[in-house]
NUMIFI-678295 format. One record per residue: x, y, z of N, C-alpha, C in turn; residue number from 1; residue in three letters; chain. Coordinates in Angstrom, 2 decimals. Example, Ala and Ser with C-alpha at 12.3 -4.5 7.8 and 13.67 -1.06 7.14 Angstrom:
<rs>
+---------+---------+---------+---------+---------+---------+---------+---------+---------+-----+-----+----+
|     n_x |     n_y |     n_z |    ca_x |    ca_y |    ca_z |     c_x |     c_y |     c_z |   i |  aa | ch |
+---------+---------+---------+---------+---------+---------+---------+---------+---------+-----+-----+----+
|   13.19 |   -5.69 |    7.80 |   12.30 |   -4.50 |    7.80 |   13.20 |   -3.30 |    7.80 |   1 | ALA |  A |
|   12.85 |   -2.25 |    7.08 |   13.67 |   -1.06 |    7.14 |   12.90 |    0.03 |    7.87 |   2 | SER |  A |
+---------+---------+---------+---------+---------+---------+---------+---------+---------+-----+-----+----+
</rs>
This chain:
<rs>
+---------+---------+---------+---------+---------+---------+---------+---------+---------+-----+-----+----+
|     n_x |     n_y |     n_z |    ca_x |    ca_y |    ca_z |     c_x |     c_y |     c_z |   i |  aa | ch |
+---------+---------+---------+---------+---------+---------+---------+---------+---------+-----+-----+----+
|   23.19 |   25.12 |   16.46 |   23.15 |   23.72 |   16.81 |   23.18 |   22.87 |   15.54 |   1 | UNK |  A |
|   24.15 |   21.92 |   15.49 |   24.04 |   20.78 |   14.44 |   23.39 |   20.26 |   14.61 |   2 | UNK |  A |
|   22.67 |   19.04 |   13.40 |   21.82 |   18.25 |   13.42 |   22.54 |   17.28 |   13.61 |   3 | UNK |  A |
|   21.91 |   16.53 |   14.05 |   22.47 |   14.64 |   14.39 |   22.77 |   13.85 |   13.04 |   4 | UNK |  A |
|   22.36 |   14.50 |   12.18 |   22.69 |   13.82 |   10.81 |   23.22 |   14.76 |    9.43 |   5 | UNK |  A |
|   24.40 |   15.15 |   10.57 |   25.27 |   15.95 |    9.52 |   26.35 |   15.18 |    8.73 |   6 | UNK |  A |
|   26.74 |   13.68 |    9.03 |   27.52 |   13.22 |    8.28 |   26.79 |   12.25 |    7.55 |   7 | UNK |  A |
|   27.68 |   11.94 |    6.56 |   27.30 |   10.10 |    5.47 |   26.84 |    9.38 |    6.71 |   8 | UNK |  A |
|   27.39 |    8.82 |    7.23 |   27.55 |    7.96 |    8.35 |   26.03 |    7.83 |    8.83 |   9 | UNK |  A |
|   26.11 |    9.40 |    9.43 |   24.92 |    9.13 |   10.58 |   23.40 |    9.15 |    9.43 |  10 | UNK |  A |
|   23.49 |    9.82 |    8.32 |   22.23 |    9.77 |    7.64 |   22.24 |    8.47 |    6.82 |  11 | UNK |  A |
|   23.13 |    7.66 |    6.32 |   23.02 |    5.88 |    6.24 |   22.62 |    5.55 |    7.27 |  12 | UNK |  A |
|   23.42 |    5.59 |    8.51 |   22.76 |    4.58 |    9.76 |   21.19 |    5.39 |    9.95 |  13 | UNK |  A |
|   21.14 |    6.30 |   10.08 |   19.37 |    6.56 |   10.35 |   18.58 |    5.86 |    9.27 |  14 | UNK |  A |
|   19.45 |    6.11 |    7.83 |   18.48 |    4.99 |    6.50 |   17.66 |    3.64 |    7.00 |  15 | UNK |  A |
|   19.41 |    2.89 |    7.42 |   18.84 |    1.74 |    7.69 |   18.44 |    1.47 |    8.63 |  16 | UNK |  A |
|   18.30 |    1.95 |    9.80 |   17.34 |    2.11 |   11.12 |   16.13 |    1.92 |   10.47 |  17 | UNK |  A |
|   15.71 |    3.06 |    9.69 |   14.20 |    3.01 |    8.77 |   13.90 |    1.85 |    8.54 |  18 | UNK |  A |
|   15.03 |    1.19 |    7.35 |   15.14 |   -0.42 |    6.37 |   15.18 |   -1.23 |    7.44 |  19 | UNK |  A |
|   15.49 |   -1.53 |    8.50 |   15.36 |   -2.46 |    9.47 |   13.86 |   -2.98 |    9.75 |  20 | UNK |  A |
|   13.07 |   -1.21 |    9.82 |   11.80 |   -1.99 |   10.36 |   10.93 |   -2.60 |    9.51 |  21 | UNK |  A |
|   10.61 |   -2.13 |    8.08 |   10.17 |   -2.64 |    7.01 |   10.55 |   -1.64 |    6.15 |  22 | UNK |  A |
|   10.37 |   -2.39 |    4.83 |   10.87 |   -1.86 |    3.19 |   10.14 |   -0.28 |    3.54 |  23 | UNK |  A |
|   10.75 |    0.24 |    2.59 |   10.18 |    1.93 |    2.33 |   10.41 |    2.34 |    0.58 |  24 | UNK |  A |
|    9.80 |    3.23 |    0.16 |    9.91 |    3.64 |   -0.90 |   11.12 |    4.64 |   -0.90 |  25 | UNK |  A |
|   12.11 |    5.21 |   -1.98 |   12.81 |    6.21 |   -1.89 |   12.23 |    7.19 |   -1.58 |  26 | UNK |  A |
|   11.40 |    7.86 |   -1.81 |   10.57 |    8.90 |   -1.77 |   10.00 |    8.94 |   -0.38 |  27 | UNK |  A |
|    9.43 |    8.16 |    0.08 |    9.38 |    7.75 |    1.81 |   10.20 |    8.17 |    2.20 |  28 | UNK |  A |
|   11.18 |    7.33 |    2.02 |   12.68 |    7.56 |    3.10 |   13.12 |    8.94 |    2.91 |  29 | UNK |  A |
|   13.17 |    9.05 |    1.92 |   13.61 |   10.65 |    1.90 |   12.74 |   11.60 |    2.55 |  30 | UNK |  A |
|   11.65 |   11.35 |    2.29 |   10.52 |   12.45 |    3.38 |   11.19 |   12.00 |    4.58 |  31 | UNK |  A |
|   11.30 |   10.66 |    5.36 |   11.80 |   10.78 |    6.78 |   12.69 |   11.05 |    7.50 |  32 | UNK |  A |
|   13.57 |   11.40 |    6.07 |   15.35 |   11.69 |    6.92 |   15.08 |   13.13 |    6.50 |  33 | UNK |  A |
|   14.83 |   14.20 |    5.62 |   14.05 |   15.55 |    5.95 |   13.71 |   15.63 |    7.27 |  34 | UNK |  A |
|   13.02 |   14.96 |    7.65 |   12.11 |   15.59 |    8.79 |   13.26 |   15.44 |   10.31 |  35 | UNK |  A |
|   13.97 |   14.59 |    9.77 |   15.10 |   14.19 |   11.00 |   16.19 |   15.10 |   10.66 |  36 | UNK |  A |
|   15.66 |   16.15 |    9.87 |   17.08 |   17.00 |    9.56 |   18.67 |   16.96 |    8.49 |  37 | UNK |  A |
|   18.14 |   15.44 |    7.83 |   19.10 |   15.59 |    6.97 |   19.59 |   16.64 |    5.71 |  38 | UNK |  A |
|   20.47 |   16.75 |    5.47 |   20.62 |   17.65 |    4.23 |   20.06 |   16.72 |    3.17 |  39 | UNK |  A |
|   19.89 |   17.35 |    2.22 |   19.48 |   16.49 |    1.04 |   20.58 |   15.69 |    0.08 |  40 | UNK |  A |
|   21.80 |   16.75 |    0.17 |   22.57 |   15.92 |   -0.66 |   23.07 |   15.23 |   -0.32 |  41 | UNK |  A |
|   23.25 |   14.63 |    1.21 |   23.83 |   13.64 |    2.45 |   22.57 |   12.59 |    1.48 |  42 | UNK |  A |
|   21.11 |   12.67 |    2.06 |   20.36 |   11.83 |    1.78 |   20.43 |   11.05 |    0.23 |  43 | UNK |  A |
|   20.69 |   11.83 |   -0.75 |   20.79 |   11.31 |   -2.08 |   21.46 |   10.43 |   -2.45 |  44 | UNK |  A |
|   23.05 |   10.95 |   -1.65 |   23.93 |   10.05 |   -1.82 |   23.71 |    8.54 |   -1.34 |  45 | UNK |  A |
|   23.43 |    8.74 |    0.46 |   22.91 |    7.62 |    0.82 |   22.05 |    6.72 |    0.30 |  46 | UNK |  A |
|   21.65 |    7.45 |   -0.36 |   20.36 |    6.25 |   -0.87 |   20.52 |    5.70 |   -2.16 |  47 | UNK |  A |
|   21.47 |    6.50 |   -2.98 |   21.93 |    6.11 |   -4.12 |   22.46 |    4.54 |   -3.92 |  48 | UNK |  A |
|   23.94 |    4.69 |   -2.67 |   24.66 |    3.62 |   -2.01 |   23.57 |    2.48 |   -1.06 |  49 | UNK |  A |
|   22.45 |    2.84 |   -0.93 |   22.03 |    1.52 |   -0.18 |   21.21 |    1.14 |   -1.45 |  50 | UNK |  A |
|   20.74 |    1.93 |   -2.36 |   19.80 |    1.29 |   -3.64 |   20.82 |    0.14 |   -4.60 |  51 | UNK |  A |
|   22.50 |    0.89 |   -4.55 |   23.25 |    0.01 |   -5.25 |   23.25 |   -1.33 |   -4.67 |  52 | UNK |  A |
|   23.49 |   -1.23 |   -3.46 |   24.08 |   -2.41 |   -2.28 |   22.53 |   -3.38 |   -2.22 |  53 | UNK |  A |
|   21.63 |   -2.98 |   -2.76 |   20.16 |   -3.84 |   -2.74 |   19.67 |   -3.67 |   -1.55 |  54 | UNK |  A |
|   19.68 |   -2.31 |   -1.00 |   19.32 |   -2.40 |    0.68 |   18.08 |   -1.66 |    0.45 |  55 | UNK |  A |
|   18.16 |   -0.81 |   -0.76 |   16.62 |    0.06 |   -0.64 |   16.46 |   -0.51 |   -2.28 |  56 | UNK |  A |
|   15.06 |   -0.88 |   -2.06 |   14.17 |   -1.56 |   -3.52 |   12.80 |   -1.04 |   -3.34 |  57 | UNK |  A |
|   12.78 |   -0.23 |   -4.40 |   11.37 |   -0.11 |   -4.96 |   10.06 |   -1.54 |   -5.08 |  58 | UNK |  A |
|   10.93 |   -2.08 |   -5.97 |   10.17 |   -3.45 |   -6.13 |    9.84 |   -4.26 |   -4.97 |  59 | UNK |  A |
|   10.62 |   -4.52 |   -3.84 |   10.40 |   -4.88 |   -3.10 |    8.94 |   -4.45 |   -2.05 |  60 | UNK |  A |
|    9.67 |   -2.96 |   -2.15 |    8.55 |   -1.98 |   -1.51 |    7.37 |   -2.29 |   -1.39 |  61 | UNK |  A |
|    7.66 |   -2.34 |   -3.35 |    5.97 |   -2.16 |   -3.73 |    5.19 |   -3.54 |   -3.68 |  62 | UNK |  A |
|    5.91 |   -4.74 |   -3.33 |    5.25 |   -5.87 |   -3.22 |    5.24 |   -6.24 |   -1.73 |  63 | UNK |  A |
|    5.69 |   -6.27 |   -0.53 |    6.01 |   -5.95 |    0.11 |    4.26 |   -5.20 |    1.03 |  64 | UNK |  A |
|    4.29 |   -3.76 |    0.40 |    3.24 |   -3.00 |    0.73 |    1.94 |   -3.98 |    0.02 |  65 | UNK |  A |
|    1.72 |   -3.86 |   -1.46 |    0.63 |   -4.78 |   -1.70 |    0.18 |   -6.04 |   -1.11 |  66 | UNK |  A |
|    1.41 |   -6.53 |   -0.72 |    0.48 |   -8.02 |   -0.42 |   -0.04 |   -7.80 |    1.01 |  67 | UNK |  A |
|    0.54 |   -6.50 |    1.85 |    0.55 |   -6.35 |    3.60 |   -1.04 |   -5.74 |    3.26 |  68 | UNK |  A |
|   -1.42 |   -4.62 |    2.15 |   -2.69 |   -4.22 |    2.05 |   -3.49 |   -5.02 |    1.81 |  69 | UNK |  A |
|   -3.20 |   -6.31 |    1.03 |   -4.53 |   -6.79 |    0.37 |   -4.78 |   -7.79 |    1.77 |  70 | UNK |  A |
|   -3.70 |   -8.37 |    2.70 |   -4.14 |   -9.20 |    3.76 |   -4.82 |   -8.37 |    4.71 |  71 | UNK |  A |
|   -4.68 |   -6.95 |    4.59 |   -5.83 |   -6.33 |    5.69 |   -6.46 |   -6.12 |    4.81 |  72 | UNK |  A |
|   -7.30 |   -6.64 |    3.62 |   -8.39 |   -6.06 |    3.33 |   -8.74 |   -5.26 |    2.66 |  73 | UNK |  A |
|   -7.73 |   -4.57 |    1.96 |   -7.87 |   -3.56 |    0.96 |   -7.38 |   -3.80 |   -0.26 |  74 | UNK |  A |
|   -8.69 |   -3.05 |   -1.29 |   -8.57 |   -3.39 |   -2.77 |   -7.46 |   -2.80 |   -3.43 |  75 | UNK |  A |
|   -7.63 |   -3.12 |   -5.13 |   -6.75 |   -2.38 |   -5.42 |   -6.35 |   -0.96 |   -5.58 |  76 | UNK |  A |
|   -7.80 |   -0.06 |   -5.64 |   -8.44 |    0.88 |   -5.68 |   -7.44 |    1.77 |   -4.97 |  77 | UNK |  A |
|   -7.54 |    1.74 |   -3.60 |   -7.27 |    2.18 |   -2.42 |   -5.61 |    1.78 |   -2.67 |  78 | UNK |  A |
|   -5.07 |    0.95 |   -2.39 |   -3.76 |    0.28 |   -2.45 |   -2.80 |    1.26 |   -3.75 |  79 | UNK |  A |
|   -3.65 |    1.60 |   -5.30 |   -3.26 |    2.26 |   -5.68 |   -2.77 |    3.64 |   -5.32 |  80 | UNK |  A |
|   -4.13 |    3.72 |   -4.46 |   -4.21 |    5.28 |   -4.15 |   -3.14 |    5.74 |   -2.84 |  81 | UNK |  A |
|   -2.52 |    4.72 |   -1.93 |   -1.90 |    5.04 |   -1.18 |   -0.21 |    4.87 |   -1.80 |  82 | UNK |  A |
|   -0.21 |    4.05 |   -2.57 |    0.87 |    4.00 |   -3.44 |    1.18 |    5.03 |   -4.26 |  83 | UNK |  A |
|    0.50 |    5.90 |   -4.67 |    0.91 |    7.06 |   -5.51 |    0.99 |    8.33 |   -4.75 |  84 | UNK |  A |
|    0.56 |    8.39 |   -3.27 |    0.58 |    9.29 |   -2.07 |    1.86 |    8.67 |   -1.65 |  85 | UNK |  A |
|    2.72 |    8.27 |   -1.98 |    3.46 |    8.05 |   -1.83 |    4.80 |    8.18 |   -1.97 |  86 | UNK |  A |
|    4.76 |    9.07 |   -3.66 |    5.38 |    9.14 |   -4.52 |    5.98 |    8.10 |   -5.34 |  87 | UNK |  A |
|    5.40 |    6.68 |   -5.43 |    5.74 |    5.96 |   -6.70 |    5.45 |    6.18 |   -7.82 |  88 | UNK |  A |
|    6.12 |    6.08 |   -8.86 |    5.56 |    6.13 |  -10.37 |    4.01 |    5.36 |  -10.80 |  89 | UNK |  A |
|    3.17 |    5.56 |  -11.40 |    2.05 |    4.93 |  -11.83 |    2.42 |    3.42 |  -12.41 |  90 | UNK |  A |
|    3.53 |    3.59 |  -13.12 |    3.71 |    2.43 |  -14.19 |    4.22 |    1.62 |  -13.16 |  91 | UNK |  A |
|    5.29 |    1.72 |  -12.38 |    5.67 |    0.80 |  -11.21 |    4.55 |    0.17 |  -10.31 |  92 | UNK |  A |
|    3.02 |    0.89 |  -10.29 |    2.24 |    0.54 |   -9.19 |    1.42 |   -0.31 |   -9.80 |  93 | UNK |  A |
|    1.23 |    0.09 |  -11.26 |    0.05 |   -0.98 |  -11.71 |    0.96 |   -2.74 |  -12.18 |  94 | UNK |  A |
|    2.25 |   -2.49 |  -12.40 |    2.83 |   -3.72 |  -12.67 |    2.80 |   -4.36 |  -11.22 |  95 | UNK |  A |
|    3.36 |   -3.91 |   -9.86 |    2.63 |   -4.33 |   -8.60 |    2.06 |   -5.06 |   -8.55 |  96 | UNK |  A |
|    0.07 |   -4.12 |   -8.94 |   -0.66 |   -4.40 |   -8.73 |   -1.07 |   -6.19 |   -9.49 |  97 | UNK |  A |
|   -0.13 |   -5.91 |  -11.12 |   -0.89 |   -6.98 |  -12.01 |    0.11 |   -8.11 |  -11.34 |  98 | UNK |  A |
|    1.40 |   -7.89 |  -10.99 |    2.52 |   -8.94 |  -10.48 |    2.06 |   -9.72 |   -9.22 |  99 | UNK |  A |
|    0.61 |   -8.90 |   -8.61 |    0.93 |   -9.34 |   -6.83 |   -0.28 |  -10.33 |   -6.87 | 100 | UNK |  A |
|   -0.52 |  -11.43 |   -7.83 |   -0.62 |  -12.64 |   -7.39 |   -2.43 |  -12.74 |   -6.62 | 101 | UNK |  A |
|   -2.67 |  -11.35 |   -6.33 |   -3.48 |  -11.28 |   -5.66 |   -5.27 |  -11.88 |   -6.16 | 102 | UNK |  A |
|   -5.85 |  -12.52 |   -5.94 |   -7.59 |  -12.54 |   -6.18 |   -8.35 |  -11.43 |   -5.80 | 103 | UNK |  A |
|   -8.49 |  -10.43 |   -6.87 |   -9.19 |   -9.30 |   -5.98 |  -10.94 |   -9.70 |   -5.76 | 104 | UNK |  A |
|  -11.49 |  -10.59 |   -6.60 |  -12.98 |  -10.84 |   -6.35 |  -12.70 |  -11.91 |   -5.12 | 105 | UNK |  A |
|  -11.63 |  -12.55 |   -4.67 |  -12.00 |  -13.52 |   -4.10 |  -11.96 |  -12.85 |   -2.37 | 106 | UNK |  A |
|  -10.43 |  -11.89 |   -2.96 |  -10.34 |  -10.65 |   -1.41 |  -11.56 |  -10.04 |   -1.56 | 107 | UNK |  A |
|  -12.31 |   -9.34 |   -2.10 |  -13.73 |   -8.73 |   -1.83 |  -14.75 |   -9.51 |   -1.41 | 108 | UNK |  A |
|  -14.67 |  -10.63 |   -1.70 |  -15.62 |  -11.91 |   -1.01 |  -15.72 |  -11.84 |    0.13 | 109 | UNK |  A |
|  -14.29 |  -11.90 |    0.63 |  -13.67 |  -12.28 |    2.10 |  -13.69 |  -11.45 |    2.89 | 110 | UNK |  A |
|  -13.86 |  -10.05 |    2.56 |  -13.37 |   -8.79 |    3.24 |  -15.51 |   -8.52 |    3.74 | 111 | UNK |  A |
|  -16.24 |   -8.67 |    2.25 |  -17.51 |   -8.62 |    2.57 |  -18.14 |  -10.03 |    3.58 | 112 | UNK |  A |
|  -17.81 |  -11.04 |    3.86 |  -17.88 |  -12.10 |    4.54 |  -18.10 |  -11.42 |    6.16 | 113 | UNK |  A |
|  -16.21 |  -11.34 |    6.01 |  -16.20 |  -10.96 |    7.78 |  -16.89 |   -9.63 |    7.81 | 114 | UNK |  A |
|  -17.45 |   -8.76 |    7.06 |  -18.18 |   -7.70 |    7.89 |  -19.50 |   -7.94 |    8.01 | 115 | UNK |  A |
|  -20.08 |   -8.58 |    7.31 |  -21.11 |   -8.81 |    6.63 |  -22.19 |   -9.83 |    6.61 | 116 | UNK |  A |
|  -21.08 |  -10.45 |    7.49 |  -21.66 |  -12.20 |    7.91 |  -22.17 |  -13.13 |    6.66 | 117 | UNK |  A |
|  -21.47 |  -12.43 |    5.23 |  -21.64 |  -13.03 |    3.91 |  -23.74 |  -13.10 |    3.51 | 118 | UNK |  A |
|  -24.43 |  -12.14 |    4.04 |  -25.94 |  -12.23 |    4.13 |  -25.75 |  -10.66 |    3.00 | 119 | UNK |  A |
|  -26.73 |  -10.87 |    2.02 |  -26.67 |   -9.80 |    1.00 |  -27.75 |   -8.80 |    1.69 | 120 | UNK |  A |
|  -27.61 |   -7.72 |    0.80 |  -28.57 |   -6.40 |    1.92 |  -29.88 |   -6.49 |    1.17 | 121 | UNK |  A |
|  -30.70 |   -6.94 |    1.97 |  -32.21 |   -6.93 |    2.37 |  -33.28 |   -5.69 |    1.41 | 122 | UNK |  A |
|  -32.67 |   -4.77 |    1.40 |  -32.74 |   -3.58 |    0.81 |  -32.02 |   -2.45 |    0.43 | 123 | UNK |  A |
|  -32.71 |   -1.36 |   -0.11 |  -31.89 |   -0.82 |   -0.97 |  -30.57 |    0.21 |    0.17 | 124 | UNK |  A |
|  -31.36 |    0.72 |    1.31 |  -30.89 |    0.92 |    2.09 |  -29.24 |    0.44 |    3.11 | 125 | UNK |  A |
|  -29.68 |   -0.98 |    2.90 |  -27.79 |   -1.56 |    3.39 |  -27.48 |   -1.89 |    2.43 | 126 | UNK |  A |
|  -28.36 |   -2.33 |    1.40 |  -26.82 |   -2.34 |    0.22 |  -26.21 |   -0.95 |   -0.14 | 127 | UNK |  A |
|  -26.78 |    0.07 |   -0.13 |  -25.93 |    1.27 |    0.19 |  -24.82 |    1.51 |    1.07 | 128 | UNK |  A |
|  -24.87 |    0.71 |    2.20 |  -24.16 |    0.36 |    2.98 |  -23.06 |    0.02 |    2.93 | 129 | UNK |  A |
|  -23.60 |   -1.27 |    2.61 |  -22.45 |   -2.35 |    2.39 |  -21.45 |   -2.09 |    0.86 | 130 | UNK |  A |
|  -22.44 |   -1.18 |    0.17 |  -21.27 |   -1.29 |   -0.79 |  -20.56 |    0.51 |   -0.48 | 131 | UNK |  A |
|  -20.62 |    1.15 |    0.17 |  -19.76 |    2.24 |    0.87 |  -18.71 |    1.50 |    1.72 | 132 | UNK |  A |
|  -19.10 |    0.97 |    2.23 |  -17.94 |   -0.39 |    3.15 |  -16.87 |   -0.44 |    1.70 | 133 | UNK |  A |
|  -17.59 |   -1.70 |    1.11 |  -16.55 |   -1.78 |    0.41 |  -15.86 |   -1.27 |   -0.27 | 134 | UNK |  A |
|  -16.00 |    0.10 |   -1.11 |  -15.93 |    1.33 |   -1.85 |  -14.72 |    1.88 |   -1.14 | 135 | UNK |  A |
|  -14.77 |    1.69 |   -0.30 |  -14.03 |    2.99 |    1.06 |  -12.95 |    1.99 |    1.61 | 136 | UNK |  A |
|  -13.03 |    0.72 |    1.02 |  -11.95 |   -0.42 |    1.13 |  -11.01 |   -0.50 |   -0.09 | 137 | UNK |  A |
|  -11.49 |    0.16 |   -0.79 |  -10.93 |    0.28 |   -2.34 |  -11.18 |   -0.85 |   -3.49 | 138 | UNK |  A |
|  -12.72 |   -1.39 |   -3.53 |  -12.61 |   -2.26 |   -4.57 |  -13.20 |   -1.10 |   -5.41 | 139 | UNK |  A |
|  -13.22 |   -1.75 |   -7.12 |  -13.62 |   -1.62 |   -8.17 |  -15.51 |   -1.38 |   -8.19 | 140 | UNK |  A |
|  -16.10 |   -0.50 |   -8.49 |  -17.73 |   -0.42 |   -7.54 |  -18.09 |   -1.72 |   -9.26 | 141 | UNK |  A |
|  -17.55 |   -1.62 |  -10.10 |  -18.49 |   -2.96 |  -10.43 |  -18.21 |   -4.64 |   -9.87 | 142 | UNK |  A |
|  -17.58 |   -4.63 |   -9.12 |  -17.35 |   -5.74 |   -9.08 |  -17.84 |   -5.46 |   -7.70 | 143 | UNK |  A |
|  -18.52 |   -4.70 |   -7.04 |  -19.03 |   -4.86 |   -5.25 |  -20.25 |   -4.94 |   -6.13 | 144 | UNK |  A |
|  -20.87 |   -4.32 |   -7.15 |  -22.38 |   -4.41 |   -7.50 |  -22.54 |   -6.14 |   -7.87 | 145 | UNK |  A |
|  -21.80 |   -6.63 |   -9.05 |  -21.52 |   -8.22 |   -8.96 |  -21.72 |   -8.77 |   -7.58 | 146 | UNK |  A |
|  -21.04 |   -8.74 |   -6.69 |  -21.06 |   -9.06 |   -5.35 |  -22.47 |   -8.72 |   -4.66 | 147 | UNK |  A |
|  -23.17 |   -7.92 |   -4.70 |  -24.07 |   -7.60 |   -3.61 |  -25.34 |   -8.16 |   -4.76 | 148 | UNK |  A |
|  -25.01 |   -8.46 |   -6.01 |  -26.19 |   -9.23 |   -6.65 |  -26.22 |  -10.55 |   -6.98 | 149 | UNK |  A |
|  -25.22 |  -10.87 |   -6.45 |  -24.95 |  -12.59 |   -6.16 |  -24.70 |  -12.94 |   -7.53 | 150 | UNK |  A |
|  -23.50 |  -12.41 |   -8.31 |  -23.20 |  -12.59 |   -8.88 |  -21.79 |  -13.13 |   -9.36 | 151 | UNK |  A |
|  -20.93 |  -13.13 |   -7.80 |  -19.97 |  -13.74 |   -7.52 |  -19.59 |  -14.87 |   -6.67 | 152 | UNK |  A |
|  -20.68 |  -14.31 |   -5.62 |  -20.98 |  -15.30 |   -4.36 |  -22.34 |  -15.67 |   -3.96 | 153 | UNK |  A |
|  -22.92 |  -16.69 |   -3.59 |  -24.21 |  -16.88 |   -3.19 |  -24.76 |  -17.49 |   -1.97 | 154 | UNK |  A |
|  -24.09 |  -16.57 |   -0.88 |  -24.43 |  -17.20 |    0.66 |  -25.63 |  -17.48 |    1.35 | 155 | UNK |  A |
|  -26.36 |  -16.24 |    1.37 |  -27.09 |  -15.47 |    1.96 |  -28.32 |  -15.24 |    1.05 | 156 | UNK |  A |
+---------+---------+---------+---------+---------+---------+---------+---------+---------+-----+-----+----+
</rs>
């Protein structure tokens, strides 16, 4: 039995099926047209031709993904860490990271706010808590210790 994506054709059009729904990394896309059976050297080519044509961007990707993580809530920490599970280069993720505009004390504010009802922990006990929350959100743990000692914010 052939695969459905034995020609150029059909492993471009499955590409951009992918690129339709949102940006992807090369390395992404290539894991997903594998799994759909493409040959590899079908896939290379393709992607060579949609990377020329500006249809597949790294850069895009990677800003793209950062700014979608940091509006749900996640640091850079984490954001790194799913970015390099990814197969992006390091040097591509931290320029990202420094390019994407982002407030990371002001996103850790905000992210500790709505869980948190912005009230600092009482004891030693939920601030254990609360800063595993945030930890496991991917901020920086000195800048949640700043935070939970009212040293950034002072609500509560």
């Amino acid at each position: 039995m052939t695969s459905p994506l034995d020609s150029p054709a059909a492993v471009r059009r499955a590409a951009m099926d992918l690129l339709a729904h949102r940006e992807h990394g090369r390395v992404e896309l290539t894991r997903k047209l594998e799994r759909r059976g493409a040959p590899a050297p079908l896939i290379e080519a393709a992607l060579d031709r949609l990377a020329d044509e500006g249809l597949l961007s790294e850069g895009r990707y990677l800003e793209s993904f950062v700014a979608s993580r940091a509006r749900a809530g996640y640091g850079p920490l984490r954001i790194r860490e799913e970015l390099a599970r990814r197969g992006l280069p390091r040097q591509a993720i931290e320029q990202a990271l420094l390019e994407s505009g982002v407030d990371w004390a002001g996103l850790l504010t905000d992210t500790w706010r709505r869980k948190f009802a912005g009230c600092r922990p009482g004891d030693a006990r939920e601030r254990a808590r609360q800063g595993r929350f945030l930890n496991y959100r991917g901020f920086p743990p000195e800048m949640i210790g700043r935070l939970l000692r009212g040293s950034i914010s002072d609500d509560c």
